[in-house]
N, C-alpha and C positions, 0 to 999 in steps of 0.2 A: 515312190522312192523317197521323196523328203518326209516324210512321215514316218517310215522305217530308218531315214540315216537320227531322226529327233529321237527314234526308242532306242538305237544303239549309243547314242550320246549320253540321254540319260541312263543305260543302264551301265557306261564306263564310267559315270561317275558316280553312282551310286556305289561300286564294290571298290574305287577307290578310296571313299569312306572306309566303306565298311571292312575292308582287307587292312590288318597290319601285321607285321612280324612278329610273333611271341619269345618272351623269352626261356629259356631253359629255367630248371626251377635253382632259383638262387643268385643266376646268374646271368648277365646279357650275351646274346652273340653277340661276337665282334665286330664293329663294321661293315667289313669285309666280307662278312657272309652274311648279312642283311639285301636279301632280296628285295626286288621293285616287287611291288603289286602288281599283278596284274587281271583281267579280266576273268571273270565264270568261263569254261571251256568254250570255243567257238564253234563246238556243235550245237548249243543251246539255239532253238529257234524265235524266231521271231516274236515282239507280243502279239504282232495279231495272228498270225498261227495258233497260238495257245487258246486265243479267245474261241476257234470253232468249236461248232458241233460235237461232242464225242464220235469219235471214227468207231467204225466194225471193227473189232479189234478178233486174231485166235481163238479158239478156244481154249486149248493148249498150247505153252510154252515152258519149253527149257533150257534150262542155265546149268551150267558146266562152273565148278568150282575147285580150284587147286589151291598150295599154300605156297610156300617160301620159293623164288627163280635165282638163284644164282651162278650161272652157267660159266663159271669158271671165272678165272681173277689175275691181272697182269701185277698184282702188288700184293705183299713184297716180294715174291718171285712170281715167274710166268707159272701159271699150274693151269693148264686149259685142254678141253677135251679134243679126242682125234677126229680128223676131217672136218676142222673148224665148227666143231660141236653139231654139223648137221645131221647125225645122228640121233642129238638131245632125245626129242620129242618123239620119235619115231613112233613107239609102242602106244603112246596116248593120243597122237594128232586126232584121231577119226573120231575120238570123242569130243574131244573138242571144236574140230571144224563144224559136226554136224548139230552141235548145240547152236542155241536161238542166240546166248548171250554167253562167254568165256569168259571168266575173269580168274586172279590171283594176284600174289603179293612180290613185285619186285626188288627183293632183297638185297639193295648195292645199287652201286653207280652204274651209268655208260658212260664211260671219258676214257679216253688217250694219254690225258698226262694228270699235268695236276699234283698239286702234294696234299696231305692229310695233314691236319691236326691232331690224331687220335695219339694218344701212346700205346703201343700194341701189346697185348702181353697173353695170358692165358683165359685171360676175360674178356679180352678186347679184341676186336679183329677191322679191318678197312677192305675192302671189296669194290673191284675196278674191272669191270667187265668192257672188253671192247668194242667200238660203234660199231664193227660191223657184226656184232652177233645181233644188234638189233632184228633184223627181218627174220629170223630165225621164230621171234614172239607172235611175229605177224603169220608165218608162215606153218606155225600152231594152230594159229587159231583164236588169240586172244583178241577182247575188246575193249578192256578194261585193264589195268593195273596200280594198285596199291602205289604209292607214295611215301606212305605213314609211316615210318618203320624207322630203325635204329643204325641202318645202313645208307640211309639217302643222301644222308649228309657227310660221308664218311671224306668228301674230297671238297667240300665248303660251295659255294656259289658256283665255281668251275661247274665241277656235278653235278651238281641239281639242274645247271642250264643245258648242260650236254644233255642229260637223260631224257628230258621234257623236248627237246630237238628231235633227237632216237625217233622217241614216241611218237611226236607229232609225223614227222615222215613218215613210220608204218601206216600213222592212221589210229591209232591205236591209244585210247582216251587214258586221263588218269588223274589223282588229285590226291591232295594229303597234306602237303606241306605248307604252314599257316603263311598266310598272306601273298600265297600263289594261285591256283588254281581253285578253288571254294571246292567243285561241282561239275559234270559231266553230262551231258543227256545224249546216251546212244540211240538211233533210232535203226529196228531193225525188222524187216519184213511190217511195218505199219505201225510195228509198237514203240513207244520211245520206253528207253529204260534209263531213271536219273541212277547218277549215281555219285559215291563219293566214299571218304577214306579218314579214319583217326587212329594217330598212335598215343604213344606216354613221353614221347621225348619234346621237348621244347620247342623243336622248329617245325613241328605236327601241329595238323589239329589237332586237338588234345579231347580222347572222350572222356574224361574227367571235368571238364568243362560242359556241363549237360545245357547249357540254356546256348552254346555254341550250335551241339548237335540239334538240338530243337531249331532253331533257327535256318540253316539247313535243310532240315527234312521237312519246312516248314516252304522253303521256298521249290523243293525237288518236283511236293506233292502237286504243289501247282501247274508243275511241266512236263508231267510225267505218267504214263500209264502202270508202270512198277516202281518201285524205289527198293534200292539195293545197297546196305551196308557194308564198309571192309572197316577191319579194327586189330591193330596190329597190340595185344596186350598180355598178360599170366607171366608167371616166372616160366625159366627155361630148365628143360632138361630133360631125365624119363623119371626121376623122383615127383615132376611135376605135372607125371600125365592126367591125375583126378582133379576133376572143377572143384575148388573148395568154394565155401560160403563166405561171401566180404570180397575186402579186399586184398590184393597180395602186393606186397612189398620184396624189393628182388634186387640184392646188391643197391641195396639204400635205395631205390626208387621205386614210387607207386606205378606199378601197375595196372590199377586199373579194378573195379568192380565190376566183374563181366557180366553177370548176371542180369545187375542190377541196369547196366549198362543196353545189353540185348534186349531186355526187355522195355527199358526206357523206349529204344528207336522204333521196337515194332509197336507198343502204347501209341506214337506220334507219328505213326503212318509211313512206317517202313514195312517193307511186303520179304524182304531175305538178308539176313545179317550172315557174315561168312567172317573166321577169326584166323589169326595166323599170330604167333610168336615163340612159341612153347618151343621149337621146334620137335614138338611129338604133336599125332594127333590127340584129341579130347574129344567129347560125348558131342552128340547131337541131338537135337530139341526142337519141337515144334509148338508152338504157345501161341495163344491166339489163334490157329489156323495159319503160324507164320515160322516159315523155317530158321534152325538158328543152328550154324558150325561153328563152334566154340573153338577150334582148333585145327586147322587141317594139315597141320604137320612142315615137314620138309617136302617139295617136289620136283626140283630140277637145282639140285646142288653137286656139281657131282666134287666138287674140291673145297676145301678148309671149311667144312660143317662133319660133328660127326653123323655117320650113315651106322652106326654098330646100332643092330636092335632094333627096340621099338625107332628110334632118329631115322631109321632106313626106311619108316612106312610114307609112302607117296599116294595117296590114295586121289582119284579122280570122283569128287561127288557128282551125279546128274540128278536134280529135280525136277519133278513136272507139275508147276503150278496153273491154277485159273489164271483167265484175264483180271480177274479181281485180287489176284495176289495169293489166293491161297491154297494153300498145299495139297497136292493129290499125292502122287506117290515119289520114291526117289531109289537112289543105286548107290551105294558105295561101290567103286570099280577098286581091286585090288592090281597096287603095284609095288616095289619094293627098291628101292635106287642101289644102284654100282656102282663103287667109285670108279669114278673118270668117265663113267658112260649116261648116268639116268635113270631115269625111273623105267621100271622093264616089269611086265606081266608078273602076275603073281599066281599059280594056280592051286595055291593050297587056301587061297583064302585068307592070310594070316589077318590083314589090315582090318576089314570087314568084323572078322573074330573079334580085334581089342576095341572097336570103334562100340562095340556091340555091349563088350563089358561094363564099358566105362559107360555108356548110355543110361543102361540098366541100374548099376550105382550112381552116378551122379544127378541123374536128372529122370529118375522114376514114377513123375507124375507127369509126363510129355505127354501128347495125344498121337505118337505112334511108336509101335514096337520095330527092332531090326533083327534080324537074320543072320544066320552064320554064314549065307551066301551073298551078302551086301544090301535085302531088298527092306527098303522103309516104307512102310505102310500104316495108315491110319487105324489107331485100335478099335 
């Protein structure tokens, strides 16, 4: 025991180092939303756990991938789904409970009160989902959740402390926002899976900061039998459904190089990068033997996101990687969102179809081709 309370000493103070708040570009948070540091996720295991043997690991494993969660909003009116949104998820839970690893991007807050800074306008929006839809996430089926994104901060410190509370009570791992959380290590059926989260906004870790992300996946690899990217970045829209080449700049703000950036994490030993911000989906890509969602759209929004169109595609990705990380085969699942209800079955296929298009255009030297019926396979 004194040996393990001297590795968890030293490793609180080593991320109190190394954690500090960032600022936005141009400009500092305010005080007031200057978070404490705190420690790498409390799943992370011990050092001398780490130090064993390589364990028998699966053969097979698969991870369940969705985009954007925002299940309804108490600001600036109540807009929230019927029977206290326990209907959300219905139509996708099975896909996801029975995945090895769940994850997606939590789009908003969990808090009850709280005021916003934002100015709200036609560009702007603030997102206040209530603590009790939490279990709702857990009871999907999720392991993991984004952080990263342009909504977390939308009700300042308040917010960010509720939502990380929410979370912690499901159980239910997550990181993103700079000088909180780093990093994540789920362990699940034997395997541990690190993981971790960047956006483009200030109070993210920022993947524009590559020797950040290096760093990181630097310390994952060490703890980890998979590593698992989120990266919350692209302009938004359905004018913005094709991956261009660079970078893209979006209502005066960089974006992001995604490309550049996917490829960077799986170069330095990342085994599945999954992206979310567009809110449309984008192409998918397998480089290296390492999967890559550039996009996966909107998928549990059912109020103040539009759902017209392509914005309505909800797709559930499933892949089936080695123990080694790399990629066997995968499913686009189609689903298509209602307002005020979710993402609901799809059986024409539509999601599958543009996911396929854009694959095809955008990123046509991938090492697998996809299907009008969801399936991605190795060429």
């Amino acid at each position: 025991m004194r040996y393990m309370r001297i590795n968890l000493l030293l490793l609180v103070a080593g991320y109190l180092l190394a954690c500090s708040p960032s600022q936005d570009a141009g400009k500092q948070m305010p005080a007031s939303s200057v978070l404490q540091p705190v420690v790498t996720d409390s799943s992370v295991l011990p050092e001398e756990e780490m130090a064993e043997p390589r364990r028998a690991l699966p053969d097979t494993l698969t991870i369940a991938m969705t985009g954007d969660i925002m299940m309804g909003t108490t600001y600036p009116s109540v807009m929230l789904p019927a029977n206290d949104g326990k209907n959300l998820f219905r139509d996708v839970k099975d896909l996801l409970v029975k995945a090895d690893l769940a994850v997606g991007n939590l789009e908003g807050t969990l808090c009850d009160g709280g005021e916003t800074k934002k100015k709200l306008s036609n560009v702007s929006y603030a997102f206040r989902m209530p603590t009790r839809f939490a279990p709702l996430l857990k009871e999907a089926g999720y392991d993991f959740l984004s952080m990263a994104n342009n909504h977390a901060n939308d009700f300042g410190t308040e917010g960010i402390l509720s939502t990380e509370q929410c979370l912690n009570e499901q159980d239910i791992r997550f990181s993103g926002i700079a000088g909180r959380t780093r990093c994540a290590v789920v362990e699940r059926n034997g395997v541990r899976y690190g993981l971790c989260a960047f956006g483009h906004n200030g109070y993210t870790m920022q993947h524009n900061d590559l020797s950040l992300v290096k760093e990181i996946l630097d310390e994952l690899r060490g703890k980890s039998d998979i590593v698992v990217v989120s990266f919350h970045g692209g302009a938004e829209g359905q004018s913005y459904s094709h991956l261009p080449q660079g970078r893209e700049i979006f209502l005066n703000e960089d974006r992001g190089s995604l490309r550049e950036f996917a490829h960077f994490c799986i170069d330095n030993g990342a085994d599945v990068v999954y992206g979310h911000g567009p809110h449309v989906v984008r192409c998918v890509e397998v480089y290296q033997s390492r999967f890559i969602a550039y996009s996966l759209g909107n998928f549990c929004t059912p109020y103040g996101i539009n759902l017209k169109g392509v914005s309505g595609y909800a797709p559930v990705v499933t892949i089936k990687i080695g123990n080694d990380g790399r990629f066997l085969k995968g499913k686009i699942h189609s689903f298509i969102q209602q307002r005020g209800i979710g993402p609901r079955k799809d059986e024409t296929n539509a999601v599958p179809r543009q996911m396929k298009m854009l694959s095809d255009a955008d990123v046509p030297n991938s090492m697998v081709r996809l299907d009008n019926q969801g399936n991605i396979k190795l060429k």
